[in-house]
C-alpha positions in Angstrom: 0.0 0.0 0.0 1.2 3.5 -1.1 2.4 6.1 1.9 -0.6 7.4 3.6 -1.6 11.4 2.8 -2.7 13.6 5.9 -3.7 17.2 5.1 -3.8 19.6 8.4 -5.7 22.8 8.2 -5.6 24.8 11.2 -4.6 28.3 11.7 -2.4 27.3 14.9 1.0 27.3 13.4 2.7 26.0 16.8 0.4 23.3 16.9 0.9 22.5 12.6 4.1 21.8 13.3 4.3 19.6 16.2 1.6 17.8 13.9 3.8 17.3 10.8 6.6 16.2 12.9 4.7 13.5 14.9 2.8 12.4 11.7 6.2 12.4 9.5 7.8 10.5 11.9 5.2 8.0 11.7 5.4 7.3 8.3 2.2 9.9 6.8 3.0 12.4 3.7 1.9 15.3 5.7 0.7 18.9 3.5 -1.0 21.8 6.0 -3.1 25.2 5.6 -3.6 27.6 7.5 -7.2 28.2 6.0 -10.4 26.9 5.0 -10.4 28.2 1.4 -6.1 27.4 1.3 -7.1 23.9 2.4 -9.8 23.1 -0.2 -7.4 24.0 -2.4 -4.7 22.2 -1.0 -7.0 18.9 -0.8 -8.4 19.0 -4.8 -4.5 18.7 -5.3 -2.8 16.2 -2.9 -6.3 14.0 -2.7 -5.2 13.1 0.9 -6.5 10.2 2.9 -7.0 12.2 5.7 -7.6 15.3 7.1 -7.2 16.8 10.0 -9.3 20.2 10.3 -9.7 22.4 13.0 -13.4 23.7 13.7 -12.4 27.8 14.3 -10.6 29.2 10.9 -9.9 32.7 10.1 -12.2 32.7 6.9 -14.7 29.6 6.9 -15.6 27.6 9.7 -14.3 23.8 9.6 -17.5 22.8 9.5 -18.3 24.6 6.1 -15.1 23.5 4.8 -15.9 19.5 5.9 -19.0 20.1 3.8 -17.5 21.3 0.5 -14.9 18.8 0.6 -17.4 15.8 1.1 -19.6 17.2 -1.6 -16.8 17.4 -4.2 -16.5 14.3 -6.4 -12.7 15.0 -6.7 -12.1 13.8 -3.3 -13.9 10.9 -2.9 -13.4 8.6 0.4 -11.8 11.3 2.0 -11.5 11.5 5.5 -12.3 14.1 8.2 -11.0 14.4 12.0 -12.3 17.2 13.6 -10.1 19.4 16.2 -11.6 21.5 18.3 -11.7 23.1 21.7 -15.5 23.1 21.7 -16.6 20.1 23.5 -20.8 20.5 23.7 -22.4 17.6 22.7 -24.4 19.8 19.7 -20.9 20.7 18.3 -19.9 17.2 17.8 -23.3 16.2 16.5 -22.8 19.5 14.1 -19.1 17.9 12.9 -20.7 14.5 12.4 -23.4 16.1 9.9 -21.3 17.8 8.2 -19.8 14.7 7.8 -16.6 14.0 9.8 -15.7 10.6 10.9 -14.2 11.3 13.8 -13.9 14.6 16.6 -11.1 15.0 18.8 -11.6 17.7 21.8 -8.5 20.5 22.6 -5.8 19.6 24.0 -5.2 16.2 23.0 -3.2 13.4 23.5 -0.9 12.8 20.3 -1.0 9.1 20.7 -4.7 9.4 20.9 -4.8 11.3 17.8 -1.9 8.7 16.2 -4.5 5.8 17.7 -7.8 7.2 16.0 -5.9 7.8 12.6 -4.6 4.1 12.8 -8.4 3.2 13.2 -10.0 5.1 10.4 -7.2 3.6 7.9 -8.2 0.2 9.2 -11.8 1.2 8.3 -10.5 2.0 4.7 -7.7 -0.4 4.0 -9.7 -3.4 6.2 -8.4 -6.7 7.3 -10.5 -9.6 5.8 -12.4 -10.8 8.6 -15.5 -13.2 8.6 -17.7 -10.4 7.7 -15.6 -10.0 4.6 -15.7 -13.9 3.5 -19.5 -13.5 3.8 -19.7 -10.7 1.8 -17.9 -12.2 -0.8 -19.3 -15.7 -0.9 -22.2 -13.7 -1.5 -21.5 -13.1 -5.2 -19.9 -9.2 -4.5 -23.1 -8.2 -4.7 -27.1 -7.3 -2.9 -30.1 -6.2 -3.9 -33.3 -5.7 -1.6 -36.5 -4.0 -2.9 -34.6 -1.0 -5.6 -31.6 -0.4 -3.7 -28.6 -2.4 -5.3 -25.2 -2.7 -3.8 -21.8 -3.9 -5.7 -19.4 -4.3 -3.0 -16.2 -4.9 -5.1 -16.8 -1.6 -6.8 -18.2 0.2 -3.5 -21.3 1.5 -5.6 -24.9 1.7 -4.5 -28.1 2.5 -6.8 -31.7 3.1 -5.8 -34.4 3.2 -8.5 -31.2 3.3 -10.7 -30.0 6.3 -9.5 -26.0 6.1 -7.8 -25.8 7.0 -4.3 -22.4 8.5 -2.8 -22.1 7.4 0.8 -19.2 7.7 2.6 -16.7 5.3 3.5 -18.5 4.7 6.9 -21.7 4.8 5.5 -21.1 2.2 3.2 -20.1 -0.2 5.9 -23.3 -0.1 8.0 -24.8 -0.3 5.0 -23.0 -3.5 4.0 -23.2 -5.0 7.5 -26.6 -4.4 8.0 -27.8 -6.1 4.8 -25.2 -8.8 5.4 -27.2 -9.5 8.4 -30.9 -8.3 7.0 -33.8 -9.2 9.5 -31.3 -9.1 12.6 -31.2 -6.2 14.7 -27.6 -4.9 16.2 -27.2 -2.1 19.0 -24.9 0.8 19.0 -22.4 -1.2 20.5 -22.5 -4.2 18.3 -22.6 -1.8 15.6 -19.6 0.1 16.7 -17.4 -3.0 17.7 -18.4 -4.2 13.8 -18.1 -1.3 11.8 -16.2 0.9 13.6 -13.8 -1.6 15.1 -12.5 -2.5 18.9 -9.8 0.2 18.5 -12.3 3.1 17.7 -12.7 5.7 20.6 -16.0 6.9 18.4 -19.5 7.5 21.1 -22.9 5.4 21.3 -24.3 8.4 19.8 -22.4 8.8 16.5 -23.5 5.6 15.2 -27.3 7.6 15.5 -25.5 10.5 13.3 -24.5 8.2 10.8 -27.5 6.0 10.7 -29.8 9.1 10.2 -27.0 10.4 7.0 -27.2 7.0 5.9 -31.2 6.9 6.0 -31.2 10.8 4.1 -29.2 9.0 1.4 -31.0 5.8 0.3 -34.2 6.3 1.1 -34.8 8.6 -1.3 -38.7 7.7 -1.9 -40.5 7.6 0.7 -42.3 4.9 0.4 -39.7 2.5 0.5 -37.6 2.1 4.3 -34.5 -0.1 4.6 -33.4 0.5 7.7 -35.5 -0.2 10.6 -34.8 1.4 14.6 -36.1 -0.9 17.2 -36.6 1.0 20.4 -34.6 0.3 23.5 -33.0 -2.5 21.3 -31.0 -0.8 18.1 -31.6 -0.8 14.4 -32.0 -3.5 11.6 -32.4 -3.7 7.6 -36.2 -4.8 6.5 -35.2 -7.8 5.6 -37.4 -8.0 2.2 -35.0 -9.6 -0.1 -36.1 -9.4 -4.0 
């Protein structure tokens, strides 16, 4: 696998450079801005795996720029850790919306931030696990009702129409329609998806099932995914 990418954009130059020299030293091809708009930039260039945006910037906010960079099909997969000193549940909500996959609170632990990192590229570059076998002895491949998943080419259509979803996105999606009918709690979910090593909340897995939700079930007529109060959620197991 080709070095890993990491694009820092925060307007903290002190804080920029203890970053590139703890990422560098790890291995990462590290670029940095010191704005929103520099970093947008920055990222439609060097297509970086990850990036590492601070919430407060002198021109846009972080979470703007998280939005325009997820919305730009010249950057797809990429991914986004919030830094930030605000810590209210509502602003980490606001950075998962805007679709982050992970938010890290001021001041920080740099092996905490080295440990998260190591998770999310787990997340992209997985390990085959039994999850994976099923998936493939499965022909690469689902469809329930319209929606119609190719896993080998990480598409998914509804009524024929492609859906982006985010890396994260696409793996609930997978695992819940690997396992269609059963229902998993945040917890199962998290150890699953996100992985034993993830220091993500309960309560993102809600985010992303509700961004997830916004994306494929487009008509309304049609649900896939199923919440089952006080127990978690499950795909409508409907299988055409």
């Amino acid at each position: 696998m080709s070095r890993v990418n990491i694009l820092v954009i925060d307007d903290e130059s002190d804080l920029v450079e203890l970053l590139k020299y703890n990422l560098a030293k790890e291995g990462y091809n590290v670029e940095f801005a010191f704005n929103g708009f520099d970093g947008i930039k920055i990222a439609e260039v060097v297509k970086p795996d990850i990036i590492i945006l601070d919430l407060m910037l002198p021109d846009i906010n972080g979470y703007e720029v998280c939005k325009r960079i997820k919305q730009d099909s010249r950057l797809p997969g990429v991914s986004v850790i919030f830094l930030s000193a605000k810590q209210e549940e509502v602003d980490k909500i606001l950075g998962f919306e805007a679709g982050a996959e992970d938010y890290i609170i001021k001041p920080f632990s740099i092996n905490e931030l080295l440990a998260r990192i190591r998770a999310i590229l787990k997340r992209i570059h997985p390990v085959k696990t039994d999850i994976d076998n099923k998936q493939n002895a499965i022909s690469g491949g689902y469809m329930f009702k319209n929606i119609s998943v190719n896993i080998s080419k990480h598409s998914v259509t509804v009524k024929d129409i492609e859906i982006k979803l985010s890396p994260i996105e696409f793996k609930i999606l997978i695992f819940l329609m690997t396992y269609a009918g059963d229902v998993f709690s945040r917890e199962k979910l998290l150890d699953n998806v996100w992985g034993n090593n993830s220091f993500v909340e309960p309560r993102t897995v809600d985010v992303h099932i509700r961004r997830l939700r916004s994306n494929i079930e487009i008509d309304e007529s049609v649900k896939f995914i199923e919440t089952v109060r006080g127990v978690g959620y499950k795909f409508i197991d409907e299988k055409i």
